[in-house]
C-alpha positions as CSV (number, residue, x, y, z in Angstrom):
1,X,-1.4,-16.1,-2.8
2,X,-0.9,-13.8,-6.0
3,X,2.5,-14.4,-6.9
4,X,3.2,-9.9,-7.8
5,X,7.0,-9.8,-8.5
6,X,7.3,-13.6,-10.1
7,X,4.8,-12.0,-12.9
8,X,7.2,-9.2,-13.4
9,X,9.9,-11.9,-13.5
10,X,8.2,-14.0,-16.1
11,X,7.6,-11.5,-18.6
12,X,11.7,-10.7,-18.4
13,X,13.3,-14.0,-18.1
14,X,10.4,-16.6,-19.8
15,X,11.9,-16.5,-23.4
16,X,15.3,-16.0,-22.9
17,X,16.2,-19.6,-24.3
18,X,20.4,-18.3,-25.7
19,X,20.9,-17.2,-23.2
20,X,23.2,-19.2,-20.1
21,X,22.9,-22.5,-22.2
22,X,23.9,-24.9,-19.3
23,X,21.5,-25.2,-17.3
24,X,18.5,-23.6,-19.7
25,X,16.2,-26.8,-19.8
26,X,15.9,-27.1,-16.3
27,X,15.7,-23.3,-16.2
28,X,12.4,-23.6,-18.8
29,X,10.7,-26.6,-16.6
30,X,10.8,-24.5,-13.5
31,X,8.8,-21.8,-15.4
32,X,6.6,-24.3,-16.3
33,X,6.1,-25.9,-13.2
34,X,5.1,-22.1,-12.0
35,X,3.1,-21.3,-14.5
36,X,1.2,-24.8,-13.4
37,X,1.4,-23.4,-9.3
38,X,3.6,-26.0,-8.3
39,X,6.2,-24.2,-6.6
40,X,7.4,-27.0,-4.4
41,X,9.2,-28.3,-8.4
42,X,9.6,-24.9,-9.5
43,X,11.9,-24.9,-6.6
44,X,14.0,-27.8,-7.4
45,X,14.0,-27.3,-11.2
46,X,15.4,-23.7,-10.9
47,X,18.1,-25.1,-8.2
48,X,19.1,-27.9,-10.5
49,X,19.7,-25.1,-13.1
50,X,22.0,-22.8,-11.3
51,X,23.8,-25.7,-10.0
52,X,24.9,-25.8,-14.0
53,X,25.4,-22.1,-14.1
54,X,21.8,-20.3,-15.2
55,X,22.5,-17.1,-13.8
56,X,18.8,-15.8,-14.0
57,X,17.7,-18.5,-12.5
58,X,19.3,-17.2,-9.2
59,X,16.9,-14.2,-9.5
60,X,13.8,-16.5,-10.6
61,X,14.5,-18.5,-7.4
62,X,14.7,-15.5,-5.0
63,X,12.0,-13.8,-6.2
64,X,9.7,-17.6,-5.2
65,X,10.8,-17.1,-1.9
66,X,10.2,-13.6,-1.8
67,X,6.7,-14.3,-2.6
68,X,7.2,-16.7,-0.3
69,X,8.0,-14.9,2.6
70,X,11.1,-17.0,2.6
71,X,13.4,-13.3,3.1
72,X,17.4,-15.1,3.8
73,X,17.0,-17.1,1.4
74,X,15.5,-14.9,-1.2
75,X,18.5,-12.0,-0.3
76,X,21.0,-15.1,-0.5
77,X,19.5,-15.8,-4.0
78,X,19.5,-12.0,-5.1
79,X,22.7,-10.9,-3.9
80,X,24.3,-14.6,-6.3
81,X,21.9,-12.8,-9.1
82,X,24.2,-9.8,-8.6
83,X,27.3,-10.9,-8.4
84,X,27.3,-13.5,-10.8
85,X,25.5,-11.3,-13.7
86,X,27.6,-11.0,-16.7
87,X,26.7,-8.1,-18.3
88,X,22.4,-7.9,-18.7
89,X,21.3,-5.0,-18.1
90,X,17.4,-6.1,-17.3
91,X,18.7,-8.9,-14.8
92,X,20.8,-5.9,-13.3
93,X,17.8,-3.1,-13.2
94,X,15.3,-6.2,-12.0
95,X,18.0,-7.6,-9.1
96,X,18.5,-4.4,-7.6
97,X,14.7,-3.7,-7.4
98,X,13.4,-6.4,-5.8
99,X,16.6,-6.6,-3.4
100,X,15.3,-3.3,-2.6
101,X,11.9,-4.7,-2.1
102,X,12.7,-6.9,-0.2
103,X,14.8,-4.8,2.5
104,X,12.2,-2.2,2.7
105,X,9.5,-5.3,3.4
106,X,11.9,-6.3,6.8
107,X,12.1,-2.7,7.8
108,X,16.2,-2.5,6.5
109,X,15.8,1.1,4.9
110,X,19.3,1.7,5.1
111,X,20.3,-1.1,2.9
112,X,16.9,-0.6,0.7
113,X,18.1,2.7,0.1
114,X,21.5,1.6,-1.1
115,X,20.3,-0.6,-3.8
116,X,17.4,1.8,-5.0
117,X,20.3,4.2,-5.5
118,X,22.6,1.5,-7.0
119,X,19.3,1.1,-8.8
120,X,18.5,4.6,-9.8
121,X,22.6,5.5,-10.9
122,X,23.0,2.3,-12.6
123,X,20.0,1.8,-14.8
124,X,18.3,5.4,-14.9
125,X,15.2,3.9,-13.5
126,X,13.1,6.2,-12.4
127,X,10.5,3.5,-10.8
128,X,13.7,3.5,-8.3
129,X,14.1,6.9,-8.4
130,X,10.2,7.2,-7.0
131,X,10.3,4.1,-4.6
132,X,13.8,5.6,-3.3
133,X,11.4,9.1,-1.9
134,X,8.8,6.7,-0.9
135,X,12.0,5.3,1.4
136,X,13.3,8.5,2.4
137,X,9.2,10.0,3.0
138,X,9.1,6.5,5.4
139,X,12.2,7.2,7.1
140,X,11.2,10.9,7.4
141,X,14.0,12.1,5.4
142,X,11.7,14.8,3.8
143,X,14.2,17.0,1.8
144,X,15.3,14.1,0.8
145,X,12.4,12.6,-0.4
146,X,11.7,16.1,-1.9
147,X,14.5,16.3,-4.0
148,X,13.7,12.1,-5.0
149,X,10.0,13.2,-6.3
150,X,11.1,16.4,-7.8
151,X,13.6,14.8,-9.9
152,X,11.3,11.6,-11.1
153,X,8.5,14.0,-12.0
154,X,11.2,16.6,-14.6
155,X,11.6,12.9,-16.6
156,X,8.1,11.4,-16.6
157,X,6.3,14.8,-17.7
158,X,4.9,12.9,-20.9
159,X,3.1,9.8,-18.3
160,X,0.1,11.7,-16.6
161,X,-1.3,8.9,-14.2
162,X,2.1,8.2,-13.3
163,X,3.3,12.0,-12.6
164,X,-0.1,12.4,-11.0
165,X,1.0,9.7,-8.3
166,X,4.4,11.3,-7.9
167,X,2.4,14.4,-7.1
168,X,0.3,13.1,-4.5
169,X,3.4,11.5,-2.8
170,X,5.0,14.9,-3.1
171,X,2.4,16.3,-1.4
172,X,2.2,14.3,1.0
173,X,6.2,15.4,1.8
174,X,5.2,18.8,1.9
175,X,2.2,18.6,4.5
176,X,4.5,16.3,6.7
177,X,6.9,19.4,6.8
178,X,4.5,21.9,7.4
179,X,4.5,23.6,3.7
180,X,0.9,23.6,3.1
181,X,1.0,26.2,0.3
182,X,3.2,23.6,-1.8
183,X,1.6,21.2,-1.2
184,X,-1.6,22.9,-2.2
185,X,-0.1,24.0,-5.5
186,X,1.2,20.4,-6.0
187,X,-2.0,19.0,-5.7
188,X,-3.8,21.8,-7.9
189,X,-1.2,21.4,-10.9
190,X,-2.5,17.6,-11.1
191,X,-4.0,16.0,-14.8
192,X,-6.6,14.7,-12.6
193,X,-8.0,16.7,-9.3
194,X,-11.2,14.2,-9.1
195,X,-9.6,10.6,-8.5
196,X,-10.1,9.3,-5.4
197,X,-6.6,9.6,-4.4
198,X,-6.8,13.3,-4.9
199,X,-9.6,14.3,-3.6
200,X,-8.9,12.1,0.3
201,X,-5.4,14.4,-0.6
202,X,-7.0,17.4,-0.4
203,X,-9.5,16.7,2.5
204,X,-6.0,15.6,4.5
205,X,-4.1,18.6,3.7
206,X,-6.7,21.1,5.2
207,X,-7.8,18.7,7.8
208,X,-4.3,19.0,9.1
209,X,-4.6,22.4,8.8
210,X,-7.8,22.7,11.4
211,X,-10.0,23.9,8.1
212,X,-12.3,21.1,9.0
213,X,-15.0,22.9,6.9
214,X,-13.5,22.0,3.5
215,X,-11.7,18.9,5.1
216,X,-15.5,17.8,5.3
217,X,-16.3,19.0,2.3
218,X,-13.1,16.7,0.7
219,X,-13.9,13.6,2.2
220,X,-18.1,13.7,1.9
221,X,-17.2,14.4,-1.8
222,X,-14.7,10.9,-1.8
223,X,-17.2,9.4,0.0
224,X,-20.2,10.3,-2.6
225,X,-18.0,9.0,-5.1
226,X,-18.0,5.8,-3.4
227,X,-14.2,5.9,-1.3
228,X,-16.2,3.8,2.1
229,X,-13.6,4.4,4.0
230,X,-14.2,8.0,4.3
231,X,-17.4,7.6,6.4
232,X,-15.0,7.7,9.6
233,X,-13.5,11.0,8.6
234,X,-17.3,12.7,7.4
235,X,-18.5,11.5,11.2
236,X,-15.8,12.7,12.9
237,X,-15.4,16.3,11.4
238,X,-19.5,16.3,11.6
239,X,-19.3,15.8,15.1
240,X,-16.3,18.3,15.4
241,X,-18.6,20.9,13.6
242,X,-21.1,20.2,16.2
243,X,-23.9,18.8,12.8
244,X,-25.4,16.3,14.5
245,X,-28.2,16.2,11.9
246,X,-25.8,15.5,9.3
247,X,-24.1,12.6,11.2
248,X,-27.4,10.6,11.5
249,X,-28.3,11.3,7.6
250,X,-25.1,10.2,6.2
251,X,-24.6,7.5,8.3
252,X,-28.3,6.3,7.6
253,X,-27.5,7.0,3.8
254,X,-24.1,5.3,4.0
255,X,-25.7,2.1,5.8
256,X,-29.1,1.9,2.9
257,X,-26.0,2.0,0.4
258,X,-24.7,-1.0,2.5
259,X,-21.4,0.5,3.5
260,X,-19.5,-1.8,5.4
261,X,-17.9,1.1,7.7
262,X,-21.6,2.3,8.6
263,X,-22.8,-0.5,10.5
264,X,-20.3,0.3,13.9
265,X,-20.9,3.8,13.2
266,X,-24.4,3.8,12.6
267,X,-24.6,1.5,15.5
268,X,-23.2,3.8,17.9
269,X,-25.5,6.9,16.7
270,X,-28.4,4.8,17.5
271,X,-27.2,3.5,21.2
272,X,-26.2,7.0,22.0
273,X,-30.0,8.3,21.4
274,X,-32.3,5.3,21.6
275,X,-30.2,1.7,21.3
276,X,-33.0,0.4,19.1
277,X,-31.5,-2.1,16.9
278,X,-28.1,-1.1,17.4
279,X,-26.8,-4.8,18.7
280,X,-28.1,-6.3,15.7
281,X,-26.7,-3.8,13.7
282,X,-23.1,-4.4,14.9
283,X,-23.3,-8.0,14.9
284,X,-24.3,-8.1,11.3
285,X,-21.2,-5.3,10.9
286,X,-18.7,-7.8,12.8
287,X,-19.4,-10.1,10.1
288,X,-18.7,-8.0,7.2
289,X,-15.3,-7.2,9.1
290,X,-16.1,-3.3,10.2
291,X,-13.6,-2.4,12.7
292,X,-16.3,0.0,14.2
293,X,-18.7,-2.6,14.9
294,X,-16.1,-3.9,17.1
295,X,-16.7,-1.0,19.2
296,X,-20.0,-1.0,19.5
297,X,-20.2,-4.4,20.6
298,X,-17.9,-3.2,23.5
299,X,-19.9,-0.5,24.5
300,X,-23.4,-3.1,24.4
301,X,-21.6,-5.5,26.1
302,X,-20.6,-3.0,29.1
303,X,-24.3,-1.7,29.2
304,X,-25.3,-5.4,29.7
305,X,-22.3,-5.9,32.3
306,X,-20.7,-8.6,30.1
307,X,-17.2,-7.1,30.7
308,X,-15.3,-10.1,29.6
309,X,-16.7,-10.3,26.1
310,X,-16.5,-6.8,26.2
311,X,-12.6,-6.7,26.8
312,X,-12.3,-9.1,23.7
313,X,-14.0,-6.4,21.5
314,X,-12.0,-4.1,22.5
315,X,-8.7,-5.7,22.0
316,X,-10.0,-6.8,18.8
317,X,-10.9,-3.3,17.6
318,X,-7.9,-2.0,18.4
319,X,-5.9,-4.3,16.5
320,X,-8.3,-4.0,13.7
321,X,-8.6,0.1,13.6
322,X,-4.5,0.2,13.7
323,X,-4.5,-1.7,10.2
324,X,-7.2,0.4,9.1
325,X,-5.8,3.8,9.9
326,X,-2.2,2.7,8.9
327,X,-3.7,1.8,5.2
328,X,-5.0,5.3,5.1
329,X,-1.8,6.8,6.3
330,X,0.2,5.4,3.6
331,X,1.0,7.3,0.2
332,X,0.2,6.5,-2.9
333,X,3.2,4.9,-4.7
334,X,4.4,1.8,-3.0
335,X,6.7,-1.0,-4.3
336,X,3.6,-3.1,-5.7
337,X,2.4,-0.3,-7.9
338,X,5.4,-0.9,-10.8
């Protein structure tokens, strides 16, 4: 497992060897035991060091079981963090991010939402600022998360990438609420129209609008710039438009090129007109885990009157194309993008 906020917590609290003297030697093992991946003494070392009084240490040790998946005992370890800081402003501004972090990961907004705007008042951070709309947008608090975006992008004019993301996220706020002109006009005043994030945007925005022509247009242009997971959205709207001769040749395109998200698709197509190859197809796609090929194997298995194996693909398809629509669903800034 990639250890994402511990790196963040390294580069902060590595080198701080003044400061909180008791305690600092066992403080300085435990880093070393992480940087070495053995947690299990990181553990111990960084307990033995707040047992005499290393206040960072509390947030070293929370952010372990964070990472962990450990979530009492990381807020337990946090919340010490807080209340026994002295006065540093980075343990403050970091302690009141992650805390955030990890409320929003066990689905307690309210309580994320109070520490990203502890975090936000206290430090002037606008990463909270940002990931504070991301918890409003989440919690459907749209004027909310308006006002959140609105305010992060008037201070990080100068950081294009950045203020491009905010955009898209603002965006996204807009087209939940119905403003499609906005969010048009937000996604227009972008640095960069052409990333993939933008352009799966724009397809979005006027698919939700019912202009499935240049919805199509959108998402075949992500997926010609190599964004797979587009193919789903090209078929659809295809099929929609009533192209059936651009179905088969993107999907026979898409599948040459090796998509993983043509082989279900692809597989279907061919079982609908001749079923030639189409089992083979889907088996090879079940293997490269392509939730569509799940489907397919459903629908061969009820031609062949195998109903129990083809009950199993269907559960497992629908457990598998819920995680894949939900990751396409999600906006663009989220709390491991800092």
């Amino acid at each position: 497992m990639k250890h994402k906020f511990l790196i963040l917590m390294l580069l902060i609290f590595s080198f701080s060897i003044s400061y909180g003297a008791n305690g600092n030697e066992e403080f300085l093992k435990a880093n070393e035991y992480y940087e070495k991946n053995d947690y299990s003494n990181a553990e111990k070392m960084f307990l033995e060091s707040i047992k005499k009084g290393n206040v960072r240490a509390n947030y070293n040790l929370a952010t372990i079981y964070l990472n962990e998946k450990e979530y009492s005992k990381a807020e337990k370890y946090f919340l010490d963090a807080l209340k026994k800081n002295n006065g540093d402003p980075e343990l403050e501004k970091s302690t009141l991010f992650n805390l955030s972090r990890l409320y929003q990961i066990t689905n307690q907004n309210d309580k994320a939402e109070k520490y990203l705007k502890m975090s936000s008042k206290s430090t002037n951070d606008v990463s909270a600022e940002i990931e504070l709309g991301t918890t409003y947008f989440y919690q459907k608090k749209y004027d909310l998360a308006e006002k959140a975006y609105v305010s992060a992008l008037n201070k990080i004019k100068d950081k294009k990438e950045l203020s491009d993301n905010v955009k898209l996220n603002l965006a996204a706020v807009y087209r939940e609420q119905k403003k499609y002109k906005e969010a048009e006009n937000t996604l227009l005043s972008m640095n960069d129209k052409n990333s993939k994030n933008s352009i799966r945007a724009f397809g979005i925005l006027y698919w939700k609008q019912n202009n499935k022509r240049k919805a199509v247009e959108y998402f075949k242009k992500a997926l010609d710039n190599g964004d797979e997971e587009m193919l789903s959205n090209v078929v659809k709207l295809y099929g929609e438009l009533d192209e059936d001769d651009k179905i088969e040749e993107v999907l026979r395109n898409q599948y040459n090129k090796q998509n993983k998200y043509a082989y279900g698709l692809y597989g279907l197509f061919i079982l609908e007109n001749n079923g030639k190859g189409a089992e083979k197809m889907c088996k090879t796609g079940i293997q490269k885990e392509d939730p569509f090929s799940f489907m397919c194997m459903e629908e061969i298995y009820k031609l062949q009157g195998k109903n129990n194996e083809a009950q199993k693909m269907s559960l497992e398809y629908q457990k598998r194309i819920a995680k894949f629509l939900e990751e396409q669903s999600k906006i663009v800034i989220t709390r491991d993008q800092f």
